[in-house]
KOLZAMI-682931 format. One record per residue (C-alpha): residue in one letter; z, y, x. Coordinates in steps of 0.25 Angstrom, whole numbers, plus 5000, padded with zeros to 4 digits. Layout:
resn=A	w=Z	v=Y	u=X .
...
***
This chain:
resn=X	w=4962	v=5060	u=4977 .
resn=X	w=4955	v=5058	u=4991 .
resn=X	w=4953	v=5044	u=4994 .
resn=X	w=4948	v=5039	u=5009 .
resn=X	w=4938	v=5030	u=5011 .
resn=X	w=4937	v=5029	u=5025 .
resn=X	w=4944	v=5016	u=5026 .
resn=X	w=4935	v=5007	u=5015 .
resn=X	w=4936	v=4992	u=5015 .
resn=X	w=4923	v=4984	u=5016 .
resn=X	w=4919	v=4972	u=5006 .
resn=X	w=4924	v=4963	u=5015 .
resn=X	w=4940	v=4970	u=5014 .
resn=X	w=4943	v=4967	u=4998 .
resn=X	w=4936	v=4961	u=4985 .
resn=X	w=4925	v=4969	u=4978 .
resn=X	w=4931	v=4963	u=4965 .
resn=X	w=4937	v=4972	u=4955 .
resn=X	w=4949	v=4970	u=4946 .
resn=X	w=4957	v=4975	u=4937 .
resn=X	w=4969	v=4984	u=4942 .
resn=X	w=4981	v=4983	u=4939 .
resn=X	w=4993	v=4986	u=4949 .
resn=X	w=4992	v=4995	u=4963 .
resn=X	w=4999	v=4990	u=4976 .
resn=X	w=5003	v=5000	u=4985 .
resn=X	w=5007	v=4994	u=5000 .
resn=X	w=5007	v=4998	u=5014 .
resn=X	w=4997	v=4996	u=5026 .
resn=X	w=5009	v=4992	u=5034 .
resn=X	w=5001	v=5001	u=5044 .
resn=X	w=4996	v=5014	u=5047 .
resn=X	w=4982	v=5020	u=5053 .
resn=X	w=4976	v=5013	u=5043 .
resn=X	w=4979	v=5000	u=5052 .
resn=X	w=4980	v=4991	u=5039 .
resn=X	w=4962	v=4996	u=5035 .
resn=X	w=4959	v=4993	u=5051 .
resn=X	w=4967	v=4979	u=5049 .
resn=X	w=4958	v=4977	u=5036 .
resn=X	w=4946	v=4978	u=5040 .
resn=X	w=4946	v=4969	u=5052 .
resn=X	w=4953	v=4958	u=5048 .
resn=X	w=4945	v=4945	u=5043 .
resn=X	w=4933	v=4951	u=5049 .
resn=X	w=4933	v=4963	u=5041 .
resn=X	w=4936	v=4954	u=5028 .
resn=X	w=4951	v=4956	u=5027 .
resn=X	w=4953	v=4959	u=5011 .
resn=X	w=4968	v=4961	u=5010 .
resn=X	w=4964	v=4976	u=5008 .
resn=X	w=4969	v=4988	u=5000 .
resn=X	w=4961	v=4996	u=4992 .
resn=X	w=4968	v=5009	u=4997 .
resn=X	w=4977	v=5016	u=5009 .
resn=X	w=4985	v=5028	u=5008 .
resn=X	w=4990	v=5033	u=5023 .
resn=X	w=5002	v=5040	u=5026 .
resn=X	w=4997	v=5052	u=5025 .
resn=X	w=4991	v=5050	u=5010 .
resn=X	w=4977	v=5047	u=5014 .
resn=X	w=4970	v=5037	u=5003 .
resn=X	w=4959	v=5027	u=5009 .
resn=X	w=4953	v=5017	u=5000 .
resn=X	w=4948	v=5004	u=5005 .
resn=X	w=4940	v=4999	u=4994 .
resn=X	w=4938	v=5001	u=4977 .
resn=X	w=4951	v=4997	u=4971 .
resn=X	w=4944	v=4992	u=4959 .
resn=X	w=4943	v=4980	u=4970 .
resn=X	w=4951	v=4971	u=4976 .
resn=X	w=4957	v=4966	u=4989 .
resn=X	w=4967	v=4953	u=4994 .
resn=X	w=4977	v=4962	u=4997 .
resn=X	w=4988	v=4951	u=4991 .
resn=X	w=4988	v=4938	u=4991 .
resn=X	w=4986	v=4936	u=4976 .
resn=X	w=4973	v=4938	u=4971 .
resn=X	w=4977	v=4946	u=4956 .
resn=X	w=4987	v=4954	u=4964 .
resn=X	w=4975	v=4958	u=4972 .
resn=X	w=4966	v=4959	u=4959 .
resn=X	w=4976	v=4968	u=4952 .
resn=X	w=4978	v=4978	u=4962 .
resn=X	w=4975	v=4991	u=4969 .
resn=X	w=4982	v=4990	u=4984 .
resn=X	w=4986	v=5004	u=4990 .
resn=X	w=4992	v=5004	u=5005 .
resn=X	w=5001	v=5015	u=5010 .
resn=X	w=4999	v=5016	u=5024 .
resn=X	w=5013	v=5012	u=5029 .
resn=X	w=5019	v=5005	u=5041 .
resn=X	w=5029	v=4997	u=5032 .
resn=X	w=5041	v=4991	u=5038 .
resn=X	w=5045	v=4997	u=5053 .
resn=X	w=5056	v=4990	u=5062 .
resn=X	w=5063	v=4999	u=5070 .
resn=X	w=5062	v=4999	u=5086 .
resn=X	w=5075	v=5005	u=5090 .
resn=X	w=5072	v=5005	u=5105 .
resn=X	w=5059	v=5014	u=5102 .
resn=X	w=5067	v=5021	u=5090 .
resn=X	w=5054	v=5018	u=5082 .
resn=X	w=5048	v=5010	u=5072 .
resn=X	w=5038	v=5001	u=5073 .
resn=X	w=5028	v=4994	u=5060 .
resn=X	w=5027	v=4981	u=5057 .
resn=X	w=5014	v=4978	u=5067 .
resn=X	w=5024	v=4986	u=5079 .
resn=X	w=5018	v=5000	u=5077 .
resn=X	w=5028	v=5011	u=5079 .
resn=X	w=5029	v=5019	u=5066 .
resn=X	w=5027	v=5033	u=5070 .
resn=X	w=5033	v=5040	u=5056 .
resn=X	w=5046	v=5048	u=5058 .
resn=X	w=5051	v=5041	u=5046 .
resn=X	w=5056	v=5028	u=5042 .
resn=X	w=5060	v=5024	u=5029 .
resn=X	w=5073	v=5015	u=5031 .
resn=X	w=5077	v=5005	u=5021 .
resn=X	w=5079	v=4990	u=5022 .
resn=X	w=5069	v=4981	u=5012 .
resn=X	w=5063	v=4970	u=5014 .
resn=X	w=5067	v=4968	u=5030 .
resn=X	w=5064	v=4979	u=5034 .
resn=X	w=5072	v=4993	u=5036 .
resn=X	w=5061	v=5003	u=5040 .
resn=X	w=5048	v=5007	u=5033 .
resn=X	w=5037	v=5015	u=5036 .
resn=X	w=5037	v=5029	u=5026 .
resn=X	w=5026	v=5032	u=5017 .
resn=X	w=5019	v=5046	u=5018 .
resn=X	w=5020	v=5056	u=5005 .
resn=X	w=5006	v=5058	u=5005 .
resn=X	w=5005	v=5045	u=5004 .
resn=X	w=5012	v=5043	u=4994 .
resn=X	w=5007	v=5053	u=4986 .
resn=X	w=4992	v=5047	u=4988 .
resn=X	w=4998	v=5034	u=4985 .
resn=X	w=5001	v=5040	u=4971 .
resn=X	w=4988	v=5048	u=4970 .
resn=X	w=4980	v=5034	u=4973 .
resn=X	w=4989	v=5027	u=4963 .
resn=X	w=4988	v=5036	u=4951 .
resn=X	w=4970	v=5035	u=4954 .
resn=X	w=4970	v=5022	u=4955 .
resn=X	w=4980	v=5018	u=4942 .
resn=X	w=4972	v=5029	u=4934 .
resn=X	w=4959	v=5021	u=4940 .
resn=X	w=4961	v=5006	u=4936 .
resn=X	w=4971	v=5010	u=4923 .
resn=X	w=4985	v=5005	u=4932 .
resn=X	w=4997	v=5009	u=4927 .
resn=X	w=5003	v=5022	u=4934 .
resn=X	w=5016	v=5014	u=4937 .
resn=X	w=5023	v=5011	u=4949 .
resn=X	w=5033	v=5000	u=4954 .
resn=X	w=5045	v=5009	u=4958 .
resn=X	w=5050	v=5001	u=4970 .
resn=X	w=5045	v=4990	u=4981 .
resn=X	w=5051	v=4978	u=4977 .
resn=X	w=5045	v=4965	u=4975 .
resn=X	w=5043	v=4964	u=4959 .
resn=X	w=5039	v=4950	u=4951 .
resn=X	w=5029	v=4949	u=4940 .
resn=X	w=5020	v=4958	u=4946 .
resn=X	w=5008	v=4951	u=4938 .
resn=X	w=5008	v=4961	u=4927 .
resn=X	w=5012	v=4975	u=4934 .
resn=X	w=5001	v=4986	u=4930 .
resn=X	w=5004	v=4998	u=4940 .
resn=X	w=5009	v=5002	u=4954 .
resn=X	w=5017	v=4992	u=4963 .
resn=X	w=5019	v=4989	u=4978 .
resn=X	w=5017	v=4977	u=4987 .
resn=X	w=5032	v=4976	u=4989 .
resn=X	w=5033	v=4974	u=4974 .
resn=X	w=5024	v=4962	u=4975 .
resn=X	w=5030	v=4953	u=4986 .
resn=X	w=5043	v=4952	u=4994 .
resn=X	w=5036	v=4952	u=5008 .
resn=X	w=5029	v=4966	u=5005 .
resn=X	w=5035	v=4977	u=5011 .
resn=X	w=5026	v=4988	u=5007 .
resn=X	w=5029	v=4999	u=4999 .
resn=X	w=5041	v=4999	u=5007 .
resn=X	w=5054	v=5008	u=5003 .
resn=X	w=5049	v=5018	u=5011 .
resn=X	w=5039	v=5022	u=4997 .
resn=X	w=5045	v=5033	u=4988 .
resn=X	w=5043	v=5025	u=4976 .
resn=X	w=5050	v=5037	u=4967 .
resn=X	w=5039	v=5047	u=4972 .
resn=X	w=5027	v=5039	u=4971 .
resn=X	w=5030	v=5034	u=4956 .
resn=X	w=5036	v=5048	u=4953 .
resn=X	w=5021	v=5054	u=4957 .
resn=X	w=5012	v=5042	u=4951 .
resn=X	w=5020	v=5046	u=4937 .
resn=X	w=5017	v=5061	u=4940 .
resn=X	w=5003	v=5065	u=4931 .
***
């Protein structure tokens, strides 16, 4: 599996302290262009930490940020944060529709310049930016390496809602699952086909 280590973290971006793993996070950038690694690095005067150790791009590309071994504040609690492997799927999240412009515009006002929109009201919102197969198909590739790498359970929450008694959980999960306020992976993400391809040998 190709891995892109064009877009590496300094010291200064996450915690050189490593821990056992024992769940993995996959979320969104809420971006695209690799927005969210150019926001990283120059907030706090290049000390900004709450960082992720990977990115997959729409088009399936996979950048590593820093050793997953380590850590970064990626949440605001510090064992979630010690327990876990943060992947981000470059994704713009929830769109508002400009009916004037017939368009669709992100969160920070860009227009979303995909043909498709996945609709479905959740959370607030009706419109979500669409995940890439390839993509998804890394996501797994990523997922099965790292689960094989640090001894997590090849298991995967099969939906996006908020779940209690986390605590314990040893596998695959999503921010969404975590808190009410997350709204990353969105329904937009084929649950089926991901955990039908992470069981696939």
């Amino acid at each position: 599996m190709e891995i892109d280590q064009s877009y590496i973290l300094s010291k200064d971006n996450y915690t050189r302290i490593e821990s056992i793993k024992k769940q993995i996070v996959i979320g969104n950038t809420n971006n695209h262009d690799m927005k969210h690694y150019i926001g990283w690095v120059n907030r706090y005067n290049g000390k900004y930490k709450k960082t992720a150790a990977f990115t997959i791009d729409i088009n399936g590309t996979i950048y590593k940020h820093f050793e997953p071994k380590y850590q970064s504040e990626y949440f605001k609690d510090l064992e979630q944060n010690n327990k876990s492997i943060v992947i981000l799927l470059e994704n713009d999240g929830c769109l508002t529709k400009d009916a004037e412009k017939n368009s669709f515009l992100s969160w920070l006002g860009y227009i979303y310049k995909e043909q498709d929109v996945f609709e479905k009201k959740w959370r607030s919102n009706n419109y979500w930016a669409q995940y890439g197969k390839e993509q998804i198909d890394s996501a797994v590739n990523l997922v099965k390496e790292l689960c094989n790498e640090f001894y997590i359970p090849l298991t995967a929450m099969t939906h996006n809602v908020k779940m209690n008694d986390l605590e314990d959980y040893t596998g695959i999960l999503y921010k969404s699952n975590i808190e009410m306020y997350y709204t990353d992976v969105s329904p937009a993400f084929n649950f089926e086909y991901f955990i039908n391809n992470i069981e696939l040998k």
